[in-house]
C-alpha positions in Angstrom: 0.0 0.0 0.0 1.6 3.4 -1.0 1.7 6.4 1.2 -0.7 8.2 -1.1 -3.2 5.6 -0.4 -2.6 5.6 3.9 -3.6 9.2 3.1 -6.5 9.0 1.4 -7.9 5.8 3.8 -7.4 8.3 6.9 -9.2 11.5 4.9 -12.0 8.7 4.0 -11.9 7.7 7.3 -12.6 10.9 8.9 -14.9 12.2 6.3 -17.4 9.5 6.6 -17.0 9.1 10.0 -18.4 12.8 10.5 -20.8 12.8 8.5 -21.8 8.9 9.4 -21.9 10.2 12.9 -23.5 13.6 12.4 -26.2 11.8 10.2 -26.7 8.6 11.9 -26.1 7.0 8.5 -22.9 4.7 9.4 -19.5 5.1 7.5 -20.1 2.7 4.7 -21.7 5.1 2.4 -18.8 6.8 1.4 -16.1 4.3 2.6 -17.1 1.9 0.0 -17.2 4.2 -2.9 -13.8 5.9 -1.6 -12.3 2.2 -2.0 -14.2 1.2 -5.4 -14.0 4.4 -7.1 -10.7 5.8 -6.1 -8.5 2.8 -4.7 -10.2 -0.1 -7.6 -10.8 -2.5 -4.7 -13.5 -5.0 -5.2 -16.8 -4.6 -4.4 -17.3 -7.5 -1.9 -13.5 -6.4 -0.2 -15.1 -2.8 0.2 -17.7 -3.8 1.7 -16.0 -6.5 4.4 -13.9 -3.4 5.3 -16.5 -1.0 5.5 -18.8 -2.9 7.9 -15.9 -3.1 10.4 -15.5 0.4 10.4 -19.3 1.0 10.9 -18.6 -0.2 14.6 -16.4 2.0 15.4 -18.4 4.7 13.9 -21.4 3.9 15.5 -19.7 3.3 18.7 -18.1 6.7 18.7 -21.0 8.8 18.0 -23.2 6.6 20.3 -21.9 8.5 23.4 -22.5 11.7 22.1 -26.1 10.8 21.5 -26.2 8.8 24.6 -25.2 11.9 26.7 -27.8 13.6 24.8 -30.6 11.6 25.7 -31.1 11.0 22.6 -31.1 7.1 22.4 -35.2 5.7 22.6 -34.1 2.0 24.4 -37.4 1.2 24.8 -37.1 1.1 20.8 -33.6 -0.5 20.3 -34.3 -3.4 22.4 -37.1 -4.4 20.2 -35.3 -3.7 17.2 -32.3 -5.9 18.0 -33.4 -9.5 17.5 -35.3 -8.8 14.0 -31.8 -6.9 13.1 -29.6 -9.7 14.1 -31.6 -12.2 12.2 -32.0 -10.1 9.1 -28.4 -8.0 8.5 -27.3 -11.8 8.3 -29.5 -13.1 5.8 -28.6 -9.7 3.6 -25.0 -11.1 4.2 -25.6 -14.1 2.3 -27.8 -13.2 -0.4 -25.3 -10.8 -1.1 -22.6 -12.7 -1.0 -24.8 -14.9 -4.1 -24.4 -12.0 -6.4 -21.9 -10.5 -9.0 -20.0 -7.8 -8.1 -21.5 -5.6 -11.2 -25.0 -6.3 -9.7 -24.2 -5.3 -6.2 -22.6 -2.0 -7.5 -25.8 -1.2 -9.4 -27.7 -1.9 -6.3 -25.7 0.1 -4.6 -26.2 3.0 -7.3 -29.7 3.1 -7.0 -29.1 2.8 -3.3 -27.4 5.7 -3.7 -29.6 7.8 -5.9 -32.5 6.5 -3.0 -30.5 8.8 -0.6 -29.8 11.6 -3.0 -33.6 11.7 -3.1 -33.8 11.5 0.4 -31.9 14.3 1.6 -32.9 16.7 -1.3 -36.9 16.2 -0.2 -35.5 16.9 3.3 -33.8 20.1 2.0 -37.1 21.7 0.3 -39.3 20.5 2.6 -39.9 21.2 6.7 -41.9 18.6 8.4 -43.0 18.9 12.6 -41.0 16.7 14.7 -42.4 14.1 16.3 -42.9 12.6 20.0 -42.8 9.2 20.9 -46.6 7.7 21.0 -45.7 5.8 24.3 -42.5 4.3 26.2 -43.3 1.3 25.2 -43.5 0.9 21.4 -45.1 -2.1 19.6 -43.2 -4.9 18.6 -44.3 -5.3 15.4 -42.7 -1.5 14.4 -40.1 -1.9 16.0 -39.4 -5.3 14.2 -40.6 -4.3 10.8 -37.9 -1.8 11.0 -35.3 -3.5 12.4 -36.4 -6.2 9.5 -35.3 -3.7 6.9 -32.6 -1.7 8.2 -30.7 -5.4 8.7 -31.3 -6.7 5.9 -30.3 -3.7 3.8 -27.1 -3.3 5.9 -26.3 -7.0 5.3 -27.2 -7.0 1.5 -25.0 -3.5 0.5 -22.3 -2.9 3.8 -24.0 -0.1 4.8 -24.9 0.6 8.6 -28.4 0.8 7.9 -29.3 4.2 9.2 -30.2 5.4 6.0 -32.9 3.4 6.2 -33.6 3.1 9.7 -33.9 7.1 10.6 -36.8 7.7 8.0 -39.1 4.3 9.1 -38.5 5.6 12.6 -39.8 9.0 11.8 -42.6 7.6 9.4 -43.8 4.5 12.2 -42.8 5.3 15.0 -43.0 8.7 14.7 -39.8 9.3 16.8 -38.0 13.3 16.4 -34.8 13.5 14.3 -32.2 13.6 16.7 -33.6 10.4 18.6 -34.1 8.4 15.4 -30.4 9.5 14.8 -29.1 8.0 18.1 -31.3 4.6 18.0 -29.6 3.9 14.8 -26.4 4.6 16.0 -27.0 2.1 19.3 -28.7 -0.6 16.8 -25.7 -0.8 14.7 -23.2 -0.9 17.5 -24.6 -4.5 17.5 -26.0 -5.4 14.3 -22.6 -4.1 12.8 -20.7 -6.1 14.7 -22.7 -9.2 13.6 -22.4 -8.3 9.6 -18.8 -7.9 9.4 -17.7 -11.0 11.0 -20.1 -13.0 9.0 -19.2 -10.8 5.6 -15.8 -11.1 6.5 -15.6 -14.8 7.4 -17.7 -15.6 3.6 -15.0 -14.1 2.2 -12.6 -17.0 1.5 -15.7 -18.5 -0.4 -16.3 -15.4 -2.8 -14.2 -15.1 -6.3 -13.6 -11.4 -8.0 -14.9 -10.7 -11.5 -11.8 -12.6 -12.7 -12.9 -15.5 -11.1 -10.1 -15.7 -8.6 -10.7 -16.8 -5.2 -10.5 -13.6 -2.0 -9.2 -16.2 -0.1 -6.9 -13.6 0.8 -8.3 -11.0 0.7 -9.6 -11.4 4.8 -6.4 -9.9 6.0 -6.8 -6.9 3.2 -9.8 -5.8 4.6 -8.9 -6.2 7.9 -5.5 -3.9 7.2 -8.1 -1.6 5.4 -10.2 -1.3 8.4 -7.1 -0.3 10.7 -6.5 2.4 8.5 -9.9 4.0 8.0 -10.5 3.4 12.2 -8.8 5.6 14.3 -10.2 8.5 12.1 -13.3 7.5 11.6 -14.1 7.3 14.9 -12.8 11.0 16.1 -14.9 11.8 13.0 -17.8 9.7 14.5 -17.3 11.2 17.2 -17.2 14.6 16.3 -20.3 14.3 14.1 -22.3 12.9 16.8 -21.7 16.2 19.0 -22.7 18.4 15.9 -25.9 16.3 15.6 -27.0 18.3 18.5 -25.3 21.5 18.0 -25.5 22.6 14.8 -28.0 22.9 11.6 -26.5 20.4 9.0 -28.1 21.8 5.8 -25.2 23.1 4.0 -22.9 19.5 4.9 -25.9 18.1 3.3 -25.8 19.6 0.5 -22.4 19.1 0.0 -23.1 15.0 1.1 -25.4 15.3 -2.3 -23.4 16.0 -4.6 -20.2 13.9 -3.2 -23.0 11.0 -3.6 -24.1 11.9 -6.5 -20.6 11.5 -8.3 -20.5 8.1 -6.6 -23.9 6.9 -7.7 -23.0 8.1 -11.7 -19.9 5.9 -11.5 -21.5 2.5 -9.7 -25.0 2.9 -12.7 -22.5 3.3 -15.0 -20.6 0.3 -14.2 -22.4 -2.7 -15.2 -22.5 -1.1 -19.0 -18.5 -0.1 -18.9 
């Protein structure tokens, strides 16, 4: 690994720590097009590595939001067991599928969260309140349902997905859905990188060559990208409740957007 590339793994590392943290959104989503896009690493690799880093991501920022009183426990313990069970199975369907399709679900992944964060920047909705202490099970399953199974099936942390259905069901404010997420995927993380990380041997690259050794790639990958990502997760989880993050997201778009272009373009390339 050249020195350019330590240097760009501890800017990426920071970067998407900040903004994973400040957004309760995880690291992966611009860890893994940092390594695909700008390093040529494989799409399965990126993804082992990422999830690792999502720990200590969601870690970081988890005791800023803690401190806040910003984590709804009632909520994360019922969204634990469906999450455990589900960021699994996303692990091995998507360890089934080529590495073109994966990118192109992960480019209209992508463009799903471009969407997302330019409604939230034209529009101004009421927070919510927690209907009760004690939400239902079944919300609080269906969500964790989805936000493990889309974490296991892309290397994302899952927030992405998880803060809007908590807003949407459970009708949770902003800043709470933020720190839920982050306590759910101190867990769930955990969980989805050992099991993407342990497949890997099994996986082949688009050459057909085995990653059998590729485990001790990501893992070097994920040493690199740690120690900044979580002062940036931890950083970012302190600006969740301090400042107004409209202009970072804008800037967020269009760093995505760039990323998305290049992972729809690739299956036709």
């Amino acid at each position: 690994m050249t020195v350019l590339e330590i240097i760009s793994l501890i800017l990426t590392g920071f970067l998407a720590g900040t903004l994973g943290g400040m957004l309760g959104v995880g690291g992966s989503i611009l860890i893994i097009p940092a390594l695909t896009i700008l390093l040529h690493k494989n799409q399965q690799l990126s993804q082992a590595a990422a999830m690792q880093v999502n720990v200590c991501v969601a870690a970081a920022a988890l005791l800023r939001h803690h401190r806040a009183g910003a984590v709804f426990w009632a909520f994360w313990r019922r969204m634990l067991p469906a999450g455990f069970i589900a960021i699994v199975i996303g692990v091995m369907v998507s360890n089934t599928l080529d590495h073109l399709i994966l990118e192109l679900l992960f480019g209209l992944f992508l463009a799903y969260v471009i969407a997302v964060n330019i409604r939230k920047l034209v529009t101004k909705k009421a927070d919510f309140s927690p209907d009760s202490a004690h939400p239902a099970w079944t919300t609080a399953t269906f969500v964790g349902t989805i936000m493990g199974f889309s974490a296991g099936l892309l290397g994302i942390g899952g927030g992405i997905i998880a803060v809007p259905l908590m807003q949407r069901f459970a009708r949770l404010p902003l800043r709470q859905c933020i720190g839920t997420s982050a306590a759910v995927m101190c867990l769930t993380s955990v969980v989805g990188a050992a099991t993407k990380n342990r497949a890997l041997s099994g996986l082949v690259d688009s050459d057909g060559i085995s990653l059998q050794l590729t485990y001790d790639e990501s893992l070097i990958l994920a040493i690199c990208l740690a120690p900044t990502a979580i002062l940036g997760g931890f950083l970012g989880g302190g600006l969740t409740h301090r400042l107004p993050i409209r202009w970072i997201r804008v800037a967020f778009i269009l760093l995505l957007s760039v990323a998305c272009v290049r992972f729809l373009m690739s299956p036709f390339q």
